[in-house]
C-alpha positions in Angstrom: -79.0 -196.6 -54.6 -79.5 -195.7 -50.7 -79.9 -198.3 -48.1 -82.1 -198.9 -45.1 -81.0 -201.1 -42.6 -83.0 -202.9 -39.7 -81.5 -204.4 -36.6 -84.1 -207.4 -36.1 -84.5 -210.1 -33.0 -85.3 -213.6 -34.3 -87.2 -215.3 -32.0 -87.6 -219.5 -32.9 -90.1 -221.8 -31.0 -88.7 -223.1 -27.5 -88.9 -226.2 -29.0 -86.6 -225.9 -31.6 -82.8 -227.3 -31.1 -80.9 -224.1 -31.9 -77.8 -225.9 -32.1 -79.5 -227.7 -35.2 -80.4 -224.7 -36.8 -78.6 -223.2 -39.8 -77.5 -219.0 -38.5 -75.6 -218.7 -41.0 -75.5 -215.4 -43.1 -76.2 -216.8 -46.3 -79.4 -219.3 -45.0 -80.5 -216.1 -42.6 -80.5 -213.7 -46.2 -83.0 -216.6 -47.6 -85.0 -216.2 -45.0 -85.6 -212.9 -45.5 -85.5 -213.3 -49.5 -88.6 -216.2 -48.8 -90.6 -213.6 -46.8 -90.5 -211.3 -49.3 -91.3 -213.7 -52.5 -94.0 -215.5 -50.0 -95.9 -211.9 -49.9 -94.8 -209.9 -53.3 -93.9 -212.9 -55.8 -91.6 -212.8 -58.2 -90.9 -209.2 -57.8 -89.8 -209.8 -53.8 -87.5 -212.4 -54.2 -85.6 -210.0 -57.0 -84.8 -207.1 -54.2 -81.2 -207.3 -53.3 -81.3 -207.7 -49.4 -78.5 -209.0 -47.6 -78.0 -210.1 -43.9 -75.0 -208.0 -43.2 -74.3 -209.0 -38.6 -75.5 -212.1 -36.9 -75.2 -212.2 -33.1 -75.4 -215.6 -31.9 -76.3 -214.6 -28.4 -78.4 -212.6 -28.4 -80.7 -213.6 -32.2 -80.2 -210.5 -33.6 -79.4 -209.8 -37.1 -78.6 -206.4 -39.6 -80.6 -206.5 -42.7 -80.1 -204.2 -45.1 -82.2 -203.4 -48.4 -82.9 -200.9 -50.7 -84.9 -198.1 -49.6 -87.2 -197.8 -51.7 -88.8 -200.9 -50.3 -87.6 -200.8 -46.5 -91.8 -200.8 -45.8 -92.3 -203.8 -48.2 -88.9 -205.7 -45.8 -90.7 -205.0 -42.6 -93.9 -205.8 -43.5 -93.0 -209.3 -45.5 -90.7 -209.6 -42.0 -93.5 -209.3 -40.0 -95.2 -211.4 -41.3 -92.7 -214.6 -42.0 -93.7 -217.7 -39.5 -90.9 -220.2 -41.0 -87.5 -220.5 -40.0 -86.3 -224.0 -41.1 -89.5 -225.8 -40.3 -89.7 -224.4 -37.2 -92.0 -221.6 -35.9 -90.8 -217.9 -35.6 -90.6 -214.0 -35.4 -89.2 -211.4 -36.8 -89.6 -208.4 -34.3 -87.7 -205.0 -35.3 -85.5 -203.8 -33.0 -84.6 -200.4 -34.7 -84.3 -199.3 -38.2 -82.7 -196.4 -39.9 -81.6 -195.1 -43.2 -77.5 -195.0 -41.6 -76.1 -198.2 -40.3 -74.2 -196.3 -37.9 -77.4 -194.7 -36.0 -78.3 -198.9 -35.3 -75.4 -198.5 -32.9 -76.5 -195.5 -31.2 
């Protein structure tokens, strides 16, 4: 199966306590699972994604997930509000079929 991988920026409302929030890589892959099942069903929450790199610093995050439905990921991303009750964004940084080209 070949992979597409997306380095994202999660942006949460100014609001939110960060040091409250969950960033861990299982509760961030949820996340991203939820977005998908809020948009395709069922269907969405079976694709195996998987939040591979958190950096705490700076909010950004390596998703990676199938090819075949790397449109379906950013779009479901784009349009997830939710991020433990508290308002955010997804916003694509860079994406690519090679996690090493994220580096680049």
């Amino acid at each position: 199966m070949d992979h597409h991988y997306f380095l994202l920026k999660l942006e949460v409302s100014r609001g939110a306590q960060r040091s409250q929030l969950d960033f861990s890589l299982l509760y961030l892959t949820n996340n991203v699972t939820f977005a998908l099942k809020n948009l395709f069903g069922e269907i969405g929450a079976a694709v195996p994604v998987e939040v591979i790199k958190f950096y705490p610093k700076s909010s950004q995050l390596i998703v990676q997930c199938p090819s075949d439905w790397a449109v379906k990921v950013r779009a479901s991303l784009s349009l997830q509000s939710s991020y433990q009750g508290q308002s955010c964004a997804y916003q694509v940084i860079k994406d690519s079929a090679t996690l090493l080209s994220l580096a680049q």
